[in-house]
Residue frames as qw, qx, qy, qz and C-alpha x, y, z in Angstrom:
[[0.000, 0.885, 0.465, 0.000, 0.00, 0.00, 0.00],
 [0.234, -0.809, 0.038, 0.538, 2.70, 2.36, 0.90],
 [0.409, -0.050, 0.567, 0.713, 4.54, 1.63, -2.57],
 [0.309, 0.728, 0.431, 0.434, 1.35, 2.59, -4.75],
 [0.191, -0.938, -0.208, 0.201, 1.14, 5.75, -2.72],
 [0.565, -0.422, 0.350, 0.617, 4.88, 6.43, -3.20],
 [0.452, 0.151, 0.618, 0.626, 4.08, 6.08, -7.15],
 [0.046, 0.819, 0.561, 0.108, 1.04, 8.04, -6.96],
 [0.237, -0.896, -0.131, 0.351, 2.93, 10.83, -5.37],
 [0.522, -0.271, 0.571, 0.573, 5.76, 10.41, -7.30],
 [0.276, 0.452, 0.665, 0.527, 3.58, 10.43, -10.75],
 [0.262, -0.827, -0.381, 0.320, 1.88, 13.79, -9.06],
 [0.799, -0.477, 0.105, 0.350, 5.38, 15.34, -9.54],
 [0.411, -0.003, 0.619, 0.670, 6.52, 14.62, -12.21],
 [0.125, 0.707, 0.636, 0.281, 2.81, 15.54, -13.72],
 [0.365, -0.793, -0.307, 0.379, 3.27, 18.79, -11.85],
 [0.281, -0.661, 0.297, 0.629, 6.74, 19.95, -13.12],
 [0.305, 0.354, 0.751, 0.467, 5.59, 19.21, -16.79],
 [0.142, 0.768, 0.475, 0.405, 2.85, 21.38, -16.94],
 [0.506, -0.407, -0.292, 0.702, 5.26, 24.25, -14.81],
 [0.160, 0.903, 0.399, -0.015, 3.99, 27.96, -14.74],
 [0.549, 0.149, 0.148, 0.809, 5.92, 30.70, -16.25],
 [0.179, -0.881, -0.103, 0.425, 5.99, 34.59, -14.83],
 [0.426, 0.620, 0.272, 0.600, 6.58, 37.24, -17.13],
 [0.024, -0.905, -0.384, 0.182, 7.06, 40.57, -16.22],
 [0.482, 0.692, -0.124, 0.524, 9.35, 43.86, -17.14],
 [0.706, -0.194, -0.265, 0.628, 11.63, 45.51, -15.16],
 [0.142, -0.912, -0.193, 0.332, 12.32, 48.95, -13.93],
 [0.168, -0.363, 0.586, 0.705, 15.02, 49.44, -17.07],
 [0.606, 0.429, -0.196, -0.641, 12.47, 48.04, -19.44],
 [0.196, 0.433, -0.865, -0.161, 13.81, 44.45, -19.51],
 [0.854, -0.183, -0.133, -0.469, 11.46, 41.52, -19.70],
 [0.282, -0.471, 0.780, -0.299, 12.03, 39.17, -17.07],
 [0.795, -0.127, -0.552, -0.217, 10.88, 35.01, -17.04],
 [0.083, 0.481, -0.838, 0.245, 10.77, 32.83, -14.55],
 [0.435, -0.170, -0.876, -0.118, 9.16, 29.71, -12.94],
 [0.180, -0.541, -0.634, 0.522, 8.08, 32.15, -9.74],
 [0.034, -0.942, -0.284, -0.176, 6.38, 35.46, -9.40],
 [0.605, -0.219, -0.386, 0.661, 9.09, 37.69, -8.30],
 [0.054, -0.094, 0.190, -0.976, 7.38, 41.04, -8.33],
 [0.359, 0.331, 0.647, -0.585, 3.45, 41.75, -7.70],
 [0.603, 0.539, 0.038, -0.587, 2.85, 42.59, -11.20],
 [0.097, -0.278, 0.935, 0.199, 4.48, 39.77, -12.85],
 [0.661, 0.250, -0.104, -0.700, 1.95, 37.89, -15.43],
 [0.588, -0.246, 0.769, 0.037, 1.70, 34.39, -15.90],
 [0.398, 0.438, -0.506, -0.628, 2.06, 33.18, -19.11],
 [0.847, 0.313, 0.165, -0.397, 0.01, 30.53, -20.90],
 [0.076, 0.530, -0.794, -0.288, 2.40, 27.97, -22.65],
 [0.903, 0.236, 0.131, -0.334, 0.47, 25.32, -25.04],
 [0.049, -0.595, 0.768, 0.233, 2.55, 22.58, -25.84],
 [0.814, 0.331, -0.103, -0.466, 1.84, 19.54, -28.20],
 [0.870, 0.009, 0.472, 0.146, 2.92, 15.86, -28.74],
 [0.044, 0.412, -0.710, -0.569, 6.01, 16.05, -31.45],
 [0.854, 0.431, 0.141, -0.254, 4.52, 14.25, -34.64],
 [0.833, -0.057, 0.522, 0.174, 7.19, 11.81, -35.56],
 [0.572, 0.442, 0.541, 0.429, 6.73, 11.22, -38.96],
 [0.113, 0.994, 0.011, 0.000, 6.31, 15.42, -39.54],
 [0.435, -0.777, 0.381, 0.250, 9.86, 15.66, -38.03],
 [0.543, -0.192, 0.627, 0.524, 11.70, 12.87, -40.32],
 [0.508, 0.797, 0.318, 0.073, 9.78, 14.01, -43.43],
 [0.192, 0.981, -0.027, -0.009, 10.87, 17.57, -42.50],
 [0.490, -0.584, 0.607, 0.225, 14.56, 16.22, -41.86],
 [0.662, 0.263, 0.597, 0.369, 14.54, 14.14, -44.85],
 [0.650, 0.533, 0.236, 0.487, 13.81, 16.98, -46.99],
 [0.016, 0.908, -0.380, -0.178, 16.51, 19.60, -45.42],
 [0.633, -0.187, 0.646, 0.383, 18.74, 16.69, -46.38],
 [0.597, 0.654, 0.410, 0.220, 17.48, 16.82, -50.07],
 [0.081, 0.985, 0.052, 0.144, 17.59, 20.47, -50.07],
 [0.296, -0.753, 0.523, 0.269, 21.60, 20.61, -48.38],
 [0.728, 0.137, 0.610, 0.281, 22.18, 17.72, -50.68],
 [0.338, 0.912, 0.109, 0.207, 20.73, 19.99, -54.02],
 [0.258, -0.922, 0.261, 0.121, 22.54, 23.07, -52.26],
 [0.732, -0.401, 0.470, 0.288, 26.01, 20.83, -52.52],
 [0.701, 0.343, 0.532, 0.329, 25.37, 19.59, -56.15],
 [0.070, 0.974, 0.198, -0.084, 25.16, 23.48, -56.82],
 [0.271, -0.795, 0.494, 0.223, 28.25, 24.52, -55.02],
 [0.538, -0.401, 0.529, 0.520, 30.24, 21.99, -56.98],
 [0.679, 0.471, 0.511, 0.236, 28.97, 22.00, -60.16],
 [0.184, 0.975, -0.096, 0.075, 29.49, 26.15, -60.22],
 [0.351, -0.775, 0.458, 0.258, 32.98, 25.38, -58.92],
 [0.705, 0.072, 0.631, 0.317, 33.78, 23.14, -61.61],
 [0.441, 0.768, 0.300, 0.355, 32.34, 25.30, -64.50],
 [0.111, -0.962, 0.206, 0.142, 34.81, 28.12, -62.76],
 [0.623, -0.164, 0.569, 0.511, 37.67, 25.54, -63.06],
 [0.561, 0.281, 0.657, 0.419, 36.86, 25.28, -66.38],
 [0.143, 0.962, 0.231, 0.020, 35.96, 28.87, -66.95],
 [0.429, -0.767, 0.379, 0.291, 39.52, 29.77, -65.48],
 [0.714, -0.152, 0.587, 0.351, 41.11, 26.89, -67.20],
 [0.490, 0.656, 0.493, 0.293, 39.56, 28.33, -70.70],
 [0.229, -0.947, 0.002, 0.228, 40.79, 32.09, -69.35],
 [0.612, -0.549, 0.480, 0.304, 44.13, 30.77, -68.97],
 [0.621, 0.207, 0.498, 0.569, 44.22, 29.11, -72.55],
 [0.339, 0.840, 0.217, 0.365, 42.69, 32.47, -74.13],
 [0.104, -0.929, 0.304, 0.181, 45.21, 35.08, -72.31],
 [0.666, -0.254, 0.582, 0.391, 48.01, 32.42, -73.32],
 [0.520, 0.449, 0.527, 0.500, 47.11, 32.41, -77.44],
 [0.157, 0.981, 0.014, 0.109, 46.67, 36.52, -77.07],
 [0.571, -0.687, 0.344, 0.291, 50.32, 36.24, -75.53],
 [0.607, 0.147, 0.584, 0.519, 51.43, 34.27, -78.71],
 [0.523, 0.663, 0.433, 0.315, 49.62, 36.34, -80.78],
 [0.120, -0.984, 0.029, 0.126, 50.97, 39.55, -79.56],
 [0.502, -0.399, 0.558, 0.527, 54.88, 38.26, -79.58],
 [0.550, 0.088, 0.609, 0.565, 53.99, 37.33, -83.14],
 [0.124, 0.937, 0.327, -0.022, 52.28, 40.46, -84.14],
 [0.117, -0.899, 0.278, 0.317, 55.14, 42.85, -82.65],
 [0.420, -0.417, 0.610, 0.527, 57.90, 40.64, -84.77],
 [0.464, 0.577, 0.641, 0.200, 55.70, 40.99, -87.84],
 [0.028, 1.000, -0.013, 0.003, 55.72, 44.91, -87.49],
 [0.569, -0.579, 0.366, 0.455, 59.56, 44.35, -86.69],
 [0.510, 0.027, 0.625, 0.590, 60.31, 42.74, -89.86],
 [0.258, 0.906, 0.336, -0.018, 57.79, 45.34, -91.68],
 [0.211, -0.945, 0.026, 0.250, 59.68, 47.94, -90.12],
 [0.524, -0.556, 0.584, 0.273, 63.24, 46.80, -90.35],
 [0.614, 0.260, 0.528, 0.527, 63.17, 45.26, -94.13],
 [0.266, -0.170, 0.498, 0.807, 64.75, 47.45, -97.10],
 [0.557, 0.137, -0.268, -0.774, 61.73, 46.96, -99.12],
 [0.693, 0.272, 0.609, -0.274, 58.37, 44.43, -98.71],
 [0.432, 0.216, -0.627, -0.611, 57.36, 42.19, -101.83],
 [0.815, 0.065, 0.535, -0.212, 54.93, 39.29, -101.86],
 [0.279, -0.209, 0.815, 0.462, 56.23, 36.51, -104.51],
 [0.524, 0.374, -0.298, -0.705, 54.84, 35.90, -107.62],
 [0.953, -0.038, 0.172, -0.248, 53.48, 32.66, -108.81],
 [0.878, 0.366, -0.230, 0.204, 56.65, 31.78, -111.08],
 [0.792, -0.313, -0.232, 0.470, 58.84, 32.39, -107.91],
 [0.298, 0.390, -0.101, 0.865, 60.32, 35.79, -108.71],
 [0.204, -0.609, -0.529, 0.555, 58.91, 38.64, -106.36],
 [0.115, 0.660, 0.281, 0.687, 57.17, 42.14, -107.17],
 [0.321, 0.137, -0.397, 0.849, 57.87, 44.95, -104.83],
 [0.095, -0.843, -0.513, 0.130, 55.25, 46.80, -102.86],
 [0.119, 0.767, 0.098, 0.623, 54.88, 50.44, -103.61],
 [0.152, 0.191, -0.542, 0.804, 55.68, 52.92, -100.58],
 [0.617, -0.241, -0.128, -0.738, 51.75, 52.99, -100.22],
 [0.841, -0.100, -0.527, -0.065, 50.87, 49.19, -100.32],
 [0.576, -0.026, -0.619, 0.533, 54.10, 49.10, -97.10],
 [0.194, -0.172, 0.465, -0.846, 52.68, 51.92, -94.96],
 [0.721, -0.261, -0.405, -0.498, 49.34, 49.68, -95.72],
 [0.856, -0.061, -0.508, 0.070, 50.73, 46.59, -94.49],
 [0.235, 0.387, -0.378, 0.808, 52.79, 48.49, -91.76],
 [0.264, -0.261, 0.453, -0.811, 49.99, 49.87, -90.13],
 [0.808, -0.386, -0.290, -0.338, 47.66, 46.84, -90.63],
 [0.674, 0.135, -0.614, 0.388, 50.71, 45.07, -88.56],
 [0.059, 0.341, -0.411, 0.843, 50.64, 48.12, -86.02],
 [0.611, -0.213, -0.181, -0.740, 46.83, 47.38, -85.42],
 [0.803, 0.139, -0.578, 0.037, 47.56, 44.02, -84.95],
 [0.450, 0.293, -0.531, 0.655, 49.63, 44.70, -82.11],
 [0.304, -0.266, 0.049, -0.913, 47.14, 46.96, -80.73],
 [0.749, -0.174, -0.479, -0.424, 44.44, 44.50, -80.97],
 [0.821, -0.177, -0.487, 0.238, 46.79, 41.29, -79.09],
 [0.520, 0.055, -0.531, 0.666, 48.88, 43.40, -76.90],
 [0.305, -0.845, -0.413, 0.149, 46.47, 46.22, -75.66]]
């Protein structure tokens, strides 16, 4: 007899500090206070509704932030990859403007720097360029330069 009692009081208790009352109230600074007592006279007790967890709600909603960080992931790498490869494509195109610039300025060199320009004729001999035709070819060369080297 004394055990049930024990449990009874015991289950009391427990039932007691479960459904425990919460005091609200503010302070003479303005600061809202909690606690599990009244500690001033005006001090409000607050209502707190609280519900069985639903299980199955919870893993659902866990399953789909998984999805969703999962997604999120596929995201991040895929954009880091297409940067690789965005870089990687950078890299080749500042490289072939490099080339082309070197070979630009030693075009204009040899412009500059030959006696007289000629393109060749078909039976091998060569026909001179006028002084026109070389300031042509001169400044397309200069352009050129312009273009690849900035």
């Amino acid at each position: 007899m004394m055990n049930k009692l024990a449990i009874i009081l015991l289950g009391l208790s427990v039932s007691i500090g479960a459904n425990a009352a919460v005091w609200m109230w503010t302070d003479a600074e303005g600061e809202v206070n909690y606690s599990d007592y009244p500690e001033v006279a005006h001090a409000v007790l607050v209502e707190i509704e609280s519900s069985p967890t639903d299980r199955a709600a919870v893993a659902a909603q866990r399953r789909e932030t998984i999805a969703l960080e999962r997604e999120r992931q596929k995201g991040d790498r895929l954009r880091r990859e297409s940067d690789a490869e965005d870089g990687a494509q950078q890299k080749q195109d500042r490289e072939m403007a490099e080339k082309n610039c070197e070979r630009s300025k030693e075009i204009y060199d040899t412009y500059y720097n030959a006696p007289r320009l000629y393109k060749p004729t078909a039976d091998g001999g060569r026909e001179f360029l006028s002084s026109e035709e070389t300031d042509a070819l001169r400044a397309k060369a200069k352009a050129s330069i312009d273009e690849w080297c900035g």
